[in-house]
Structure formats: C-alpha cells, structure tokens
mmCIF file of the N, C-alpha and C atoms, coordinates in Angstrom:
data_MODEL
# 
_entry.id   MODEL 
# 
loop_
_atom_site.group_PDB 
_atom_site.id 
_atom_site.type_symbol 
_atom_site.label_atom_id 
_atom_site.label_alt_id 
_atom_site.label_comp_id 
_atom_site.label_asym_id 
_atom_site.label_entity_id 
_atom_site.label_seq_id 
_atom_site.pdbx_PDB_ins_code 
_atom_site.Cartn_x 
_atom_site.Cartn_y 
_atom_site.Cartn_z 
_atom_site.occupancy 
_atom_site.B_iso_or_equiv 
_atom_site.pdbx_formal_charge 
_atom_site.auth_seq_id 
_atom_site.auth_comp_id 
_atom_site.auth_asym_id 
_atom_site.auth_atom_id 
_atom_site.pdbx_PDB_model_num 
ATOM 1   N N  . UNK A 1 1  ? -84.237  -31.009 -23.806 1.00 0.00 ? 1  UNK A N  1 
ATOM 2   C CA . UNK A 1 1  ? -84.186  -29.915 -22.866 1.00 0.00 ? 1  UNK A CA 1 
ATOM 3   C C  . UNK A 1 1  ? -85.569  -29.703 -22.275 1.00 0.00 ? 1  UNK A C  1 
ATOM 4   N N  . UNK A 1 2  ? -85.489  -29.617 -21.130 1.00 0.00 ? 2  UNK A N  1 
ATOM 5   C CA . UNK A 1 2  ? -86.724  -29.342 -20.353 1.00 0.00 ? 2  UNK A CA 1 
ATOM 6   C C  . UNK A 1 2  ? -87.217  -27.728 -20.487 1.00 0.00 ? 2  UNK A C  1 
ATOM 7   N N  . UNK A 1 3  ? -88.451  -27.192 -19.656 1.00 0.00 ? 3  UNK A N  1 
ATOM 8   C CA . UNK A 1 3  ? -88.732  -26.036 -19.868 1.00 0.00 ? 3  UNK A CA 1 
ATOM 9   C C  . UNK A 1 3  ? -88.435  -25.372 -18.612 1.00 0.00 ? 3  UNK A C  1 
ATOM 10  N N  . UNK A 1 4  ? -88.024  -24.161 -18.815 1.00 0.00 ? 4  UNK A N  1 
ATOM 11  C CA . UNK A 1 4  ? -87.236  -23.269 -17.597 1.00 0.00 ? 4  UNK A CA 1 
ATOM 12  C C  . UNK A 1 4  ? -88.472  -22.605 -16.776 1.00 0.00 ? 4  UNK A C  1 
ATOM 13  N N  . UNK A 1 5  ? -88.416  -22.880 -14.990 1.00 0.00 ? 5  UNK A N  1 
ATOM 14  C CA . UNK A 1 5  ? -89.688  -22.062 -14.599 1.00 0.00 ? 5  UNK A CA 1 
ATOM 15  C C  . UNK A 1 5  ? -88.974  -20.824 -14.516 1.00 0.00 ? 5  UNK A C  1 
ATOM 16  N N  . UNK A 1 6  ? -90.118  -19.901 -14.444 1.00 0.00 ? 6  UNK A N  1 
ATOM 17  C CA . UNK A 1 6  ? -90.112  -18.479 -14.014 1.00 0.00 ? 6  UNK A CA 1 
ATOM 18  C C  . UNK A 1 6  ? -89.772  -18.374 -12.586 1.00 0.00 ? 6  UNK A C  1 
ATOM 19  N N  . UNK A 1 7  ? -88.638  -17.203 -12.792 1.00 0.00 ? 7  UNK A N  1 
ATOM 20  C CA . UNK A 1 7  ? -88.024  -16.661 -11.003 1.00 0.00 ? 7  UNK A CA 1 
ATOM 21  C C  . UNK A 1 7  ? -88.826  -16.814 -10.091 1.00 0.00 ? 7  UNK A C  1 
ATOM 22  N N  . UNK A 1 8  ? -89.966  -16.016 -10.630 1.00 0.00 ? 8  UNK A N  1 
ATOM 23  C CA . UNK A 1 8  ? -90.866  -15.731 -9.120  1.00 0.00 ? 8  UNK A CA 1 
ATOM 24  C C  . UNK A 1 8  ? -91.303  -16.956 -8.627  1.00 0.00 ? 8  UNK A C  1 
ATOM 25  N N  . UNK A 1 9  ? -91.759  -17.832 -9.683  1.00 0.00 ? 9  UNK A N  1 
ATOM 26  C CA . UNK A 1 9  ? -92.306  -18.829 -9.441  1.00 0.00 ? 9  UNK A CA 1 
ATOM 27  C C  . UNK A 1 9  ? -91.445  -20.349 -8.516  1.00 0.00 ? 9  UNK A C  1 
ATOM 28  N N  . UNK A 1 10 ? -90.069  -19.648 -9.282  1.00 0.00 ? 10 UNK A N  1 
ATOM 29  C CA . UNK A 1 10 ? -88.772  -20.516 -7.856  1.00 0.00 ? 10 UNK A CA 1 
ATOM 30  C C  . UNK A 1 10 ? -89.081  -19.606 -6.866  1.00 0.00 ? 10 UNK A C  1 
ATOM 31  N N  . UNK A 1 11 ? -88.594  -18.960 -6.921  1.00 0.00 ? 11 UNK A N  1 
ATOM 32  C CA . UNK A 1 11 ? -88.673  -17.637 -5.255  1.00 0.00 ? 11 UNK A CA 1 
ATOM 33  C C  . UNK A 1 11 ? -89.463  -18.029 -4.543  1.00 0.00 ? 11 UNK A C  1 
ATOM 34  N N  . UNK A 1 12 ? -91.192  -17.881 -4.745  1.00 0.00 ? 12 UNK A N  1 
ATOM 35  C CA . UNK A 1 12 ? -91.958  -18.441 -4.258  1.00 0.00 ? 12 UNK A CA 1 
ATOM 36  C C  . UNK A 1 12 ? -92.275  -19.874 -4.037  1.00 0.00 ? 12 UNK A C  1 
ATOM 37  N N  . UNK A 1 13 ? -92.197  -20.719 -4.348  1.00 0.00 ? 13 UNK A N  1 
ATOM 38  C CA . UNK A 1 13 ? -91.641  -21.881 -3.844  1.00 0.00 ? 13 UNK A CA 1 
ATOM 39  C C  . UNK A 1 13 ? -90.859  -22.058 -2.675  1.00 0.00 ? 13 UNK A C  1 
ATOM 40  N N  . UNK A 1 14 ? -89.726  -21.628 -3.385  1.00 0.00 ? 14 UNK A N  1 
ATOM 41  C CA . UNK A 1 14 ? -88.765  -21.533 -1.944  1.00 0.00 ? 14 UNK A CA 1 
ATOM 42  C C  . UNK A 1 14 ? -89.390  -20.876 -0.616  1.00 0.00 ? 14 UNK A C  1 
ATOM 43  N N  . UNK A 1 15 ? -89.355  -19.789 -0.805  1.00 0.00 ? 15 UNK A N  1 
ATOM 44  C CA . UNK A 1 15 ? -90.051  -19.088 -0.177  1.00 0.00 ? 15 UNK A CA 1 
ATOM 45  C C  . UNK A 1 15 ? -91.120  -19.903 1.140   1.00 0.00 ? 15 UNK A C  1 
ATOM 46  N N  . UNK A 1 16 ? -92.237  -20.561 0.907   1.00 0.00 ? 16 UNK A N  1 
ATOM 47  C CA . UNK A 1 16 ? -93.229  -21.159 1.187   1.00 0.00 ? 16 UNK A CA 1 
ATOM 48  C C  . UNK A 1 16 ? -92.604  -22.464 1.947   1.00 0.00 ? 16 UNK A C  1 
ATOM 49  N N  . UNK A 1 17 ? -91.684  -23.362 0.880   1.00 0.00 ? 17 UNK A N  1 
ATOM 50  C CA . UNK A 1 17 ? -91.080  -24.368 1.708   1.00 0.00 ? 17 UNK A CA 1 
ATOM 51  C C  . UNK A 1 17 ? -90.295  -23.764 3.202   1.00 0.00 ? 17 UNK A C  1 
ATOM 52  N N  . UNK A 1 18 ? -89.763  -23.024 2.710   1.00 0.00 ? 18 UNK A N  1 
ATOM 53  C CA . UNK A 1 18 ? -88.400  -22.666 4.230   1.00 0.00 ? 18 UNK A CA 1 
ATOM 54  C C  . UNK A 1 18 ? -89.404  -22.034 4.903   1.00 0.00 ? 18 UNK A C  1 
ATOM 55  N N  . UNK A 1 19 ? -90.887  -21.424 5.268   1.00 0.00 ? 19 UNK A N  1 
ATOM 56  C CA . UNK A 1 19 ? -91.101  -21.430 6.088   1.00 0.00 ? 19 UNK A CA 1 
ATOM 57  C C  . UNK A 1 19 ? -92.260  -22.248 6.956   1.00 0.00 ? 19 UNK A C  1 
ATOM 58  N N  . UNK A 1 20 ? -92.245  -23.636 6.170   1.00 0.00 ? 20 UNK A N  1 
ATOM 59  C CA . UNK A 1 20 ? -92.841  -24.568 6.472   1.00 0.00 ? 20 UNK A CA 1 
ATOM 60  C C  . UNK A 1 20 ? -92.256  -25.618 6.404   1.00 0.00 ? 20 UNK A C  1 
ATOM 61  N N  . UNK A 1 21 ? -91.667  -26.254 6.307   1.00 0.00 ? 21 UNK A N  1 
ATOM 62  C CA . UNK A 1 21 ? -91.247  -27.612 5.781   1.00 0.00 ? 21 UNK A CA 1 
ATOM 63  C C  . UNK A 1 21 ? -91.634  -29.123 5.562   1.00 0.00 ? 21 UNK A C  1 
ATOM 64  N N  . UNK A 1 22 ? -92.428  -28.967 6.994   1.00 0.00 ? 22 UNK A N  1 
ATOM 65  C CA . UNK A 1 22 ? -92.968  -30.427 7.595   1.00 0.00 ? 22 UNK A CA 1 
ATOM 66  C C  . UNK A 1 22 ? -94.431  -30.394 6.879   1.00 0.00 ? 22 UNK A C  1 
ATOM 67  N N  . UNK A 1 23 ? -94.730  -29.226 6.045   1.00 0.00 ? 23 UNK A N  1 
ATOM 68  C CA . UNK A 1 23 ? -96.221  -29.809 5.051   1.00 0.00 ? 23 UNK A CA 1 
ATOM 69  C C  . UNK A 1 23 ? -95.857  -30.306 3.734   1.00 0.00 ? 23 UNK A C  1 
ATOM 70  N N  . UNK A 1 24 ? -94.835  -30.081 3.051   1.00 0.00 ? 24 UNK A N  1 
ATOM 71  C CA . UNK A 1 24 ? -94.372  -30.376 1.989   1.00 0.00 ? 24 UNK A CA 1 
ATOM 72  C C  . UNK A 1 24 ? -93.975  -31.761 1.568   1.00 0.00 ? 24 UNK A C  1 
ATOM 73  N N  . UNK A 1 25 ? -94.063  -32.090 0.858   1.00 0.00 ? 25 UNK A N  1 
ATOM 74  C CA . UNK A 1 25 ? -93.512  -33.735 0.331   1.00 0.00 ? 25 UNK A CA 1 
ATOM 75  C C  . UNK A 1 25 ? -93.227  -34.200 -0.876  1.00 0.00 ? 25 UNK A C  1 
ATOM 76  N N  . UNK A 1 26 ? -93.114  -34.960 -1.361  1.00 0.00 ? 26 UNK A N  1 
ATOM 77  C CA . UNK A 1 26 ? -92.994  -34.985 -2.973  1.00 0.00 ? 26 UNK A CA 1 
ATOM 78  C C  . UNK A 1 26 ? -94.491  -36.018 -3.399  1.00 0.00 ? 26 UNK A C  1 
ATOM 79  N N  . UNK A 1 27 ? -95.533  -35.623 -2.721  1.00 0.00 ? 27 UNK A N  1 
ATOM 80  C CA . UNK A 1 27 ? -96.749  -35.950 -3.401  1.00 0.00 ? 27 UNK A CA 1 
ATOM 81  C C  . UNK A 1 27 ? -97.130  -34.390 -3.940  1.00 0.00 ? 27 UNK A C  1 
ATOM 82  N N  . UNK A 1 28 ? -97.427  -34.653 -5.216  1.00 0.00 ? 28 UNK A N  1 
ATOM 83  C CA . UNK A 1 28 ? -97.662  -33.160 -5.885  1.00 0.00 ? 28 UNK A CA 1 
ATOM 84  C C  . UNK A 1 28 ? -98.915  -33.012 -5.321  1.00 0.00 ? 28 UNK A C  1 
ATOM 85  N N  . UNK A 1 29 ? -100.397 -33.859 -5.094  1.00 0.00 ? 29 UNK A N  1 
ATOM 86  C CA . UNK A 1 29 ? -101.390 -33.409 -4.424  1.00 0.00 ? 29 UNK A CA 1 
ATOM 87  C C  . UNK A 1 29 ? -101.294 -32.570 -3.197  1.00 0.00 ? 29 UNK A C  1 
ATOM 88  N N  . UNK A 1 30 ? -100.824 -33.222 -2.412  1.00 0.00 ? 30 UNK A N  1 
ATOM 89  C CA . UNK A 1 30 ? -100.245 -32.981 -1.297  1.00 0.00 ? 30 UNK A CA 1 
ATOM 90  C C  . UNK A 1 30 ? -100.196 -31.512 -1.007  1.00 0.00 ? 30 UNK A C  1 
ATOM 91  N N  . UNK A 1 31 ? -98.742  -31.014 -1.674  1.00 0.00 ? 31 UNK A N  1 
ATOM 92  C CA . UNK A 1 31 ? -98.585  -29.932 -1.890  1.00 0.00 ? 31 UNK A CA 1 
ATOM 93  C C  . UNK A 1 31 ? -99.363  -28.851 -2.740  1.00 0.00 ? 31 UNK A C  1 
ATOM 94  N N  . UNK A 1 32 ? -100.010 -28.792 -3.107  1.00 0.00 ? 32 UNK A N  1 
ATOM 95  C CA . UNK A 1 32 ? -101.076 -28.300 -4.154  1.00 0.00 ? 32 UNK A CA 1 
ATOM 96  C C  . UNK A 1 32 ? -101.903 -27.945 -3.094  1.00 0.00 ? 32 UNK A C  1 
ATOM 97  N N  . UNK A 1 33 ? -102.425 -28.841 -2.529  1.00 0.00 ? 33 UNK A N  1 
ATOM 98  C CA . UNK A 1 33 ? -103.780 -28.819 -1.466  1.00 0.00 ? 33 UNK A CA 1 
ATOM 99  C C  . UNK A 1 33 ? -102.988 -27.503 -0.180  1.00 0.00 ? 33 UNK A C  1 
ATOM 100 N N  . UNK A 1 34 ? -101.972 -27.738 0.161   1.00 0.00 ? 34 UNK A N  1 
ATOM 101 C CA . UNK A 1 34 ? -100.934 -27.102 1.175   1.00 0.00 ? 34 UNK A CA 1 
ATOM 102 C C  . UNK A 1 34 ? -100.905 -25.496 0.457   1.00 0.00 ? 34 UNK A C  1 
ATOM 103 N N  . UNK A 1 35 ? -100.445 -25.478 -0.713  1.00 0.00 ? 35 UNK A N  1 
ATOM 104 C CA . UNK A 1 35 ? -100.206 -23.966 -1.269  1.00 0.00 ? 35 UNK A CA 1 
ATOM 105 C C  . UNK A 1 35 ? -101.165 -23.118 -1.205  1.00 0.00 ? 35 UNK A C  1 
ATOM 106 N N  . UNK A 1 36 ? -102.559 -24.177 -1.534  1.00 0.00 ? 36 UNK A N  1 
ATOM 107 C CA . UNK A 1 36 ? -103.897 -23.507 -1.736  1.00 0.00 ? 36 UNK A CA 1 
ATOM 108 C C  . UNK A 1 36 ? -104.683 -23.340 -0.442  1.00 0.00 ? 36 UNK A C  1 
ATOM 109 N N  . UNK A 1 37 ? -104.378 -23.523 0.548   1.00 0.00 ? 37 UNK A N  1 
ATOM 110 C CA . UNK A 1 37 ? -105.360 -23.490 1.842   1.00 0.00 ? 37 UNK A CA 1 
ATOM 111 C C  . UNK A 1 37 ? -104.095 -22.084 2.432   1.00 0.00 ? 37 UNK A C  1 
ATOM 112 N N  . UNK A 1 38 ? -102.969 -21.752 2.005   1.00 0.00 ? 38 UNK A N  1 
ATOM 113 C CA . UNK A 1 38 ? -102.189 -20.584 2.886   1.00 0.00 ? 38 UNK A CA 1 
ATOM 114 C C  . UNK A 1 38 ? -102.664 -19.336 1.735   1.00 0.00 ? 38 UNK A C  1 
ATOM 115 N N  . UNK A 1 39 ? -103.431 -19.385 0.533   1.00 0.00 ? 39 UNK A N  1 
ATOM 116 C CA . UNK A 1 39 ? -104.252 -18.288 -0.202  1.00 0.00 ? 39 UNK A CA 1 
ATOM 117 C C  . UNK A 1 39 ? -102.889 -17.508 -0.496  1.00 0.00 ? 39 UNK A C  1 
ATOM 118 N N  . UNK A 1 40 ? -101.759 -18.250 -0.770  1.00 0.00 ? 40 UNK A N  1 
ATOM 119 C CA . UNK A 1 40 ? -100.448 -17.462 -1.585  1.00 0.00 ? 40 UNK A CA 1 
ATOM 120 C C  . UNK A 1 40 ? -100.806 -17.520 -2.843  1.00 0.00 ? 40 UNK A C  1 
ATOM 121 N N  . UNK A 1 41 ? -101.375 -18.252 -3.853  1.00 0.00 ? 41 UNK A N  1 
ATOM 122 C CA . UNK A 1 41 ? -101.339 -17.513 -5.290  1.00 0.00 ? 41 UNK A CA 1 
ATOM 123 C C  . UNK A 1 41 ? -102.617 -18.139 -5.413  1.00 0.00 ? 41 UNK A C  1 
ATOM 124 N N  . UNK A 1 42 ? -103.199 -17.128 -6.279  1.00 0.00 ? 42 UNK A N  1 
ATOM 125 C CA . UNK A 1 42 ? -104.585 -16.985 -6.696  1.00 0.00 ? 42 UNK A CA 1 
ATOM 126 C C  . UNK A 1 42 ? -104.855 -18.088 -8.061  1.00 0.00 ? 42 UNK A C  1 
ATOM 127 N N  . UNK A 1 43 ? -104.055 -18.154 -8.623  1.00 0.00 ? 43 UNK A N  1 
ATOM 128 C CA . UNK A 1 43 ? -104.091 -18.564 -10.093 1.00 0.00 ? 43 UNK A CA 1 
ATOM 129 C C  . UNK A 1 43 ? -103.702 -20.211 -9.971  1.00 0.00 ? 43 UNK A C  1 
ATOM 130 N N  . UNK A 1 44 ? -104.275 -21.077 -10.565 1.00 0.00 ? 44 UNK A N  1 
ATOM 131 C CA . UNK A 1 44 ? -104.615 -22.593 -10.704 1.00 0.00 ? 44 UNK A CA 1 
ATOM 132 C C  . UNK A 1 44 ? -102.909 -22.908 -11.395 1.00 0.00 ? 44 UNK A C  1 
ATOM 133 N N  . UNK A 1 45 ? -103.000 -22.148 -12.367 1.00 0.00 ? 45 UNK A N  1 
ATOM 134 C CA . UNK A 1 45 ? -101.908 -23.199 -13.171 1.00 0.00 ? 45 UNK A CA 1 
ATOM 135 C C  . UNK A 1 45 ? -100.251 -22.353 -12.422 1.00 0.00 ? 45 UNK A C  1 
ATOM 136 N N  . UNK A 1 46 ? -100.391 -21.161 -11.745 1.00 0.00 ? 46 UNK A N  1 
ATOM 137 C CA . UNK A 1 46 ? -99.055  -21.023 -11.124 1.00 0.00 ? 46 UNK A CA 1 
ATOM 138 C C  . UNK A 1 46 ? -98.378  -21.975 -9.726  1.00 0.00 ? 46 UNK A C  1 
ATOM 139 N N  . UNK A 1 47 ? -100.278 -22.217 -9.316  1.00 0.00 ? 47 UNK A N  1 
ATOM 140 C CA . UNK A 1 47 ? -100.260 -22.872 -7.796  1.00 0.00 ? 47 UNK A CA 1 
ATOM 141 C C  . UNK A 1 47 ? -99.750  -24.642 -8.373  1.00 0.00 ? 47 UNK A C  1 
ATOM 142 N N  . UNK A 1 48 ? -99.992  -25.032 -9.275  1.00 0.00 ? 48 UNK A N  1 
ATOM 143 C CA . UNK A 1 48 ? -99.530  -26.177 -9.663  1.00 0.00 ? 48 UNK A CA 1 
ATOM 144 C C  . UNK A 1 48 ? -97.608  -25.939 -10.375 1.00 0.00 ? 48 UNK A C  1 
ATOM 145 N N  . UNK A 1 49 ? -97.431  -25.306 -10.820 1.00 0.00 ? 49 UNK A N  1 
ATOM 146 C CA . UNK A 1 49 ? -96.068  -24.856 -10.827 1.00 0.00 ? 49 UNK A CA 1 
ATOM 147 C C  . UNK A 1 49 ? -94.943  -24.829 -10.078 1.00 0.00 ? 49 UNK A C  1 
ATOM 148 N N  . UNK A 1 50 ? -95.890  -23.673 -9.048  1.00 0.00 ? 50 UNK A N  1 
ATOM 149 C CA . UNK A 1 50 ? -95.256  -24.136 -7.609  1.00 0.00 ? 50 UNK A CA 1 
ATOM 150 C C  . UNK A 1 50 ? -94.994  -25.139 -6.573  1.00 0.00 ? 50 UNK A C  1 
ATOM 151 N N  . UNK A 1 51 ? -96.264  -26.186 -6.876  1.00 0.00 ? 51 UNK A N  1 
ATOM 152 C CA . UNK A 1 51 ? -96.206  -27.567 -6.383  1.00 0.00 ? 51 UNK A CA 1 
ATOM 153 C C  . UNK A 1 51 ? -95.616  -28.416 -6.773  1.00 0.00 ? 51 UNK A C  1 
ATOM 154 N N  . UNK A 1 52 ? -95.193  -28.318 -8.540  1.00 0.00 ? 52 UNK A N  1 
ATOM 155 C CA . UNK A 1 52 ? -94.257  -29.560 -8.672  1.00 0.00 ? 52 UNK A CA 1 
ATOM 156 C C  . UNK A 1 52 ? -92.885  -28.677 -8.530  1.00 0.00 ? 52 UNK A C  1 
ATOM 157 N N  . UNK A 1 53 ? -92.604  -27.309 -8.339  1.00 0.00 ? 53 UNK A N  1 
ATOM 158 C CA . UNK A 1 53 ? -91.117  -27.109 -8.162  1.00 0.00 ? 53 UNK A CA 1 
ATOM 159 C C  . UNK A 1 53 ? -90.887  -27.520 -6.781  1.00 0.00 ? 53 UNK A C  1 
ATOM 160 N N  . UNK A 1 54 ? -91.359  -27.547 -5.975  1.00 0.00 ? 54 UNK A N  1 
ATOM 161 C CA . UNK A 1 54 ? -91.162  -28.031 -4.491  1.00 0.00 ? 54 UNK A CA 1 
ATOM 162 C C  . UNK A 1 54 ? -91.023  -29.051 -4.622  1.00 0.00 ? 54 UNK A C  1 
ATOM 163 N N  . UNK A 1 55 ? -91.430  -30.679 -5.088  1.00 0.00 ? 55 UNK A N  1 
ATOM 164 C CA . UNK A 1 55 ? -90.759  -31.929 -5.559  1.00 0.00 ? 55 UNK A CA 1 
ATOM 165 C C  . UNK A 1 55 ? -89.270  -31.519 -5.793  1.00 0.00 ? 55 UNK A C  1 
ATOM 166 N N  . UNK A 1 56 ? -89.380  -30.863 -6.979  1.00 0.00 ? 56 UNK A N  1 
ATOM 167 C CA . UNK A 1 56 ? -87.438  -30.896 -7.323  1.00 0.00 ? 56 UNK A CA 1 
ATOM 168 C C  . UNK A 1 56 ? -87.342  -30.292 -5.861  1.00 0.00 ? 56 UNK A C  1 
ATOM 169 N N  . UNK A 1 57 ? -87.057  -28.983 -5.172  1.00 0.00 ? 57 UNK A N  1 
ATOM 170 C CA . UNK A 1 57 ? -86.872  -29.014 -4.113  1.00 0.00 ? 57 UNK A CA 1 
ATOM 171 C C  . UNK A 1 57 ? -86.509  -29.811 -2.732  1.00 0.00 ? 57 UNK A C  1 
ATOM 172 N N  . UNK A 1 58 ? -87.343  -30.884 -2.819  1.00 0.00 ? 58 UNK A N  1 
ATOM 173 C CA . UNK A 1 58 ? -87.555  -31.764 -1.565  1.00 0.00 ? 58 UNK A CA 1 
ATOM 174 C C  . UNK A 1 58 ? -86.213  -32.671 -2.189  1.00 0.00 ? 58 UNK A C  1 
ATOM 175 N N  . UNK A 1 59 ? -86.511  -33.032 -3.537  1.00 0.00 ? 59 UNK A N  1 
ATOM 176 C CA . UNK A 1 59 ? -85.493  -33.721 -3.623  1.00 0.00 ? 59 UNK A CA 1 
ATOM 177 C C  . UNK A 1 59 ? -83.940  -33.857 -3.741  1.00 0.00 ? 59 UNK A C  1 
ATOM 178 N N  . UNK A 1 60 ? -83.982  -32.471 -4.050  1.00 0.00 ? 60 UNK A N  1 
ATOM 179 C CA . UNK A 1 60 ? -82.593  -32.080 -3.945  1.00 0.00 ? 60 UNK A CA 1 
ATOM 180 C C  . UNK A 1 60 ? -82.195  -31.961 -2.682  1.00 0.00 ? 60 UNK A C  1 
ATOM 181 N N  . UNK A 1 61 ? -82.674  -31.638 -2.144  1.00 0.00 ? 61 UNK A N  1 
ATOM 182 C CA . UNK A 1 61 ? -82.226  -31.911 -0.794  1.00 0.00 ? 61 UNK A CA 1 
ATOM 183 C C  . UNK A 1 61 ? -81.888  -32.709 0.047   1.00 0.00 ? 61 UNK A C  1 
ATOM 184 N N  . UNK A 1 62 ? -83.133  -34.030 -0.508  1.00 0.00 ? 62 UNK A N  1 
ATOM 185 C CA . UNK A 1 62 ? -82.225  -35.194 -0.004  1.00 0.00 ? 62 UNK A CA 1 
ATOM 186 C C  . UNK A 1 62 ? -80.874  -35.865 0.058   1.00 0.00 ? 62 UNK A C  1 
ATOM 187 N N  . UNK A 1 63 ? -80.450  -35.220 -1.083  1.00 0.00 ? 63 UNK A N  1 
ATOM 188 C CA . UNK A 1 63 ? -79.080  -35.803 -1.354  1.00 0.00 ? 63 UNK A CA 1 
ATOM 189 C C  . UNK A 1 63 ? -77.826  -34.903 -0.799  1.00 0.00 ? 63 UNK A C  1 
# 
C-alpha cells in the first residue's frame, strides 16, 4: 500500500494544473521549478508533493 496525500495538497494541485496546463508535464523538475516561481506554497517538502501529484494527474488523464 502506498501512502495517502493530504486533501489540500490534491486540491492544490489540481487547483494550479486547471489553471495552467501547458506548464505542467510529468518531469517532476519541471514542475517543481513551475510551482515555485507562481510563490503558491512556501514550504520545500509540500511544493515537491504537489509536483509529483501533478505526474499522477497528467497521467491520468492521458488515458
């Protein structure tokens, strides 16, 4: 069993993707660098949280 993220931390995600889309990708740098230049979360290890939930994101979507 994997570990469950925190709501806010989906919410926000989401959040950030739907009103951007075309910066996002499933390079976790990528996105990391993207979360951190719009000064939405202050904190290192939530802003990386949020960057790999946007991977699952991107990818679910593909399908």
């Amino acid at each position: 069993m994997g570990k469950i993220k925190h709501t806010f931390i989906k919410r926000g995600a989401r959040r950030i993707y739907e009103q951007n889309p075309k910066e996002f990708s499933t390079d976790f740098d990528k996105n990391k660098k993207a979360i951190a230049a719009k000064n939405v979360v202050e904190s290192k290890s939530i802003r990386n949280k949020m960057a790999g939930y946007m991977i699952k994101i991107i990818k679910n979507k593909q399908f």
